[in-house]
C-alpha positions as CSV (number, residue, x, y, z in Angstrom):
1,X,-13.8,6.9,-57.6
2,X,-14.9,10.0,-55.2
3,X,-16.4,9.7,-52.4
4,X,-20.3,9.6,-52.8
5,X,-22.3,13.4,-51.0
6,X,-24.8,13.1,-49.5
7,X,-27.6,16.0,-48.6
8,X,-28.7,16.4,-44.9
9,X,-31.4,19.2,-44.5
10,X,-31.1,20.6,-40.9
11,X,-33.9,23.6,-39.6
12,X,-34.1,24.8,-43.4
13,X,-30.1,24.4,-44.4
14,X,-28.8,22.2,-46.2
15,X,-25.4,20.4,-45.4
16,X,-23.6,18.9,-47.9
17,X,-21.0,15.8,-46.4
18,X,-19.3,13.7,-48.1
19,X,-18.7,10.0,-47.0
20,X,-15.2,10.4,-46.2
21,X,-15.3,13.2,-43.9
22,X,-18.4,11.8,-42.2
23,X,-16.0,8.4,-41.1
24,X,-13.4,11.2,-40.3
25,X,-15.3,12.5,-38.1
26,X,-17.3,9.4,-36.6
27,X,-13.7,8.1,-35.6
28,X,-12.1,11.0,-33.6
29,X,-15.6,11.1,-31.9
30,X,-15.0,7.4,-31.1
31,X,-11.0,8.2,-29.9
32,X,-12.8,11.4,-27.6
33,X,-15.2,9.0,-25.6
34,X,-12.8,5.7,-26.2
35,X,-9.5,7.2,-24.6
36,X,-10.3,8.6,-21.3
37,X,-12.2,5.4,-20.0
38,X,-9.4,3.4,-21.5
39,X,-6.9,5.5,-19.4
40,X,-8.8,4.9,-16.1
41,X,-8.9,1.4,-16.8
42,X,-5.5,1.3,-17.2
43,X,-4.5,3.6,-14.4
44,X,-7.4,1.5,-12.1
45,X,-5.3,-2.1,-13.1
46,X,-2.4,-0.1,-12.0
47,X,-3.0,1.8,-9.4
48,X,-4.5,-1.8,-7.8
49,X,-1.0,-3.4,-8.6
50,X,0.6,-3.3,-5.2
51,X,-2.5,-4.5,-3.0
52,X,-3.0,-7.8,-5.0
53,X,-0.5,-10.6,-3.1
54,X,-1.1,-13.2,-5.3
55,X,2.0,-15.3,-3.6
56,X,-0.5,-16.3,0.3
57,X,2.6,-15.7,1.9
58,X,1.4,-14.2,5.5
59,X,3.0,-11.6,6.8
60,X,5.2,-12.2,10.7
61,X,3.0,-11.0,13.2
62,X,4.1,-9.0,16.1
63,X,2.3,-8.6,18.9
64,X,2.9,-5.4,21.4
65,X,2.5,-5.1,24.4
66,X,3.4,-1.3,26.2
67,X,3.7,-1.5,29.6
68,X,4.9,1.5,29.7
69,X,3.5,5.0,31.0
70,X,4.0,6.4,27.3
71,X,2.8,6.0,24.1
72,X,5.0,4.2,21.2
73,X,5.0,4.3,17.8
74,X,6.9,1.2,16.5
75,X,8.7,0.3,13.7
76,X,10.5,-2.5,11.7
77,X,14.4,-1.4,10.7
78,X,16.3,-3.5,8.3
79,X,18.9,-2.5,6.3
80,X,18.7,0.9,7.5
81,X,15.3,1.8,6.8
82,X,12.7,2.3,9.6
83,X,8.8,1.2,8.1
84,X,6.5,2.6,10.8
85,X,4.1,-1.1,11.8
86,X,1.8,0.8,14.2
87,X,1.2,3.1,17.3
88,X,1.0,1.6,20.8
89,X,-0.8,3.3,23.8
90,X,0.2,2.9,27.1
91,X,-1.1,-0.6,28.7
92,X,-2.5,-2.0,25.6
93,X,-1.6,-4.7,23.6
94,X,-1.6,-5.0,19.6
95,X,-0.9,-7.2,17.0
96,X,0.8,-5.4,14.7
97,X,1.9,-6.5,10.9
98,X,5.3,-6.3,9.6
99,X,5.5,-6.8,6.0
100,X,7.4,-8.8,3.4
101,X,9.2,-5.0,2.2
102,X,10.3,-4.4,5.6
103,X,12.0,-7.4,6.1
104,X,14.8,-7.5,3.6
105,X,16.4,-10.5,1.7
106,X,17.5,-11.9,5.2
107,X,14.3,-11.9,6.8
108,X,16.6,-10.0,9.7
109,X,14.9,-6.9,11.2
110,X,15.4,-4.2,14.5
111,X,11.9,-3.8,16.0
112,X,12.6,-0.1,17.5
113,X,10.0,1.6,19.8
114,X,10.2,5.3,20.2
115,X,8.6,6.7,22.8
116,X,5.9,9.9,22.2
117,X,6.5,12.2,25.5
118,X,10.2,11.8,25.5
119,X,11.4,11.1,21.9
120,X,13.5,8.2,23.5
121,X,13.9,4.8,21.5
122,X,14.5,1.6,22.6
123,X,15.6,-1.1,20.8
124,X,15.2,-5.0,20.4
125,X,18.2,-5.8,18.7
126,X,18.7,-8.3,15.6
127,X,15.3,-11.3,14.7
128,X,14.6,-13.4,12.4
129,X,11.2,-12.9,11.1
130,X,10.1,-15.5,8.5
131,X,6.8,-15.2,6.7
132,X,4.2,-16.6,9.2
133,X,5.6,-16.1,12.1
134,X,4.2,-14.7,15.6
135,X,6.4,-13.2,18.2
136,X,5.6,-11.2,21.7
137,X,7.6,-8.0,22.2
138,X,7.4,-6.5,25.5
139,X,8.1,-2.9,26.5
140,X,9.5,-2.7,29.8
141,X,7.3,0.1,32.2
142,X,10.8,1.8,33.0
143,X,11.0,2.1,29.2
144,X,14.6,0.6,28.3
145,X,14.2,-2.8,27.6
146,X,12.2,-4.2,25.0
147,X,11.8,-8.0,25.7
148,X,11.2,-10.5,22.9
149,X,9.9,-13.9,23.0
150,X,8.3,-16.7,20.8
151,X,4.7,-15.9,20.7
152,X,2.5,-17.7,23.3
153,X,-0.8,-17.8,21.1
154,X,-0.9,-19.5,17.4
């Protein structure tokens, strides 16, 4: 059986379609509009992916303090990548987050503090950071020493 035509009269002209081309047409209109807000979806799902922590593990907590005349920026080393955790003025104090990716599959990690004006970095040596945990880390004002110790507040 062919497809059944059907007569549209547009401004004076007449337009003969038949049924088959009409639904040929009708669907790639539907794919134009239908794809690209599909694809955002998609990419919007995706693109979301590593900001969702669905496990409630906290990250260790580290609080700073720069006693120091200098600026520091400090960062979490394990396994031989630095992950910057956050800049430190001089005589302030932050709480800084170190997270789950910096810590390795030992939970063992170098908290390393380079100094702005003089490019020097000073080093804390080897910790154990487990999920939830708080320490204090100390930078020393002569800028050699950083001191680490169990964190005084919860």
């Amino acid at each position: 059986m062919k497809d059944a035509t059907s007569f549209h009269g547009v401004s004076g002209v007449i337009l003969i379609t038949t049924r088959r081309s009409y639904q040929l047409r009708h669907c790639s209109m539907l794919k134009r509009t239908l794809r690209p807000a599909m694809l955002a979806a998609l990419f919007s799902v995706i693109a979301c992916g590593p900001f969702h922590r669905g496990n409630g593990v906290p990250d260790p907590v580290i609080v700073f303090m720069n006693d120091s005349p200098d600026q520091a920026a400090v960062y979490a080393v394990s396994s031989g990548s630095p992950v910057r955790i956050g800049t430190v003025e001089s005589g302030r104090r932050e709480t800084l987050r170190v997270p789950q990716t910096a810590l390795g599959g030992s939970h063992s990690v170098e908290i390393v503090a380079r100094i702005f004006a003089s490019n020097r970095v000073v080093r804390s040596g080897q910790i154990t950071l487990d999920p939830g945990d708080s320490i204090d880390i100390r930078l020393q004002a002569d800028e050699k020493l950083l001191s680490v110790l169990p964190s005084a507040s919860p």
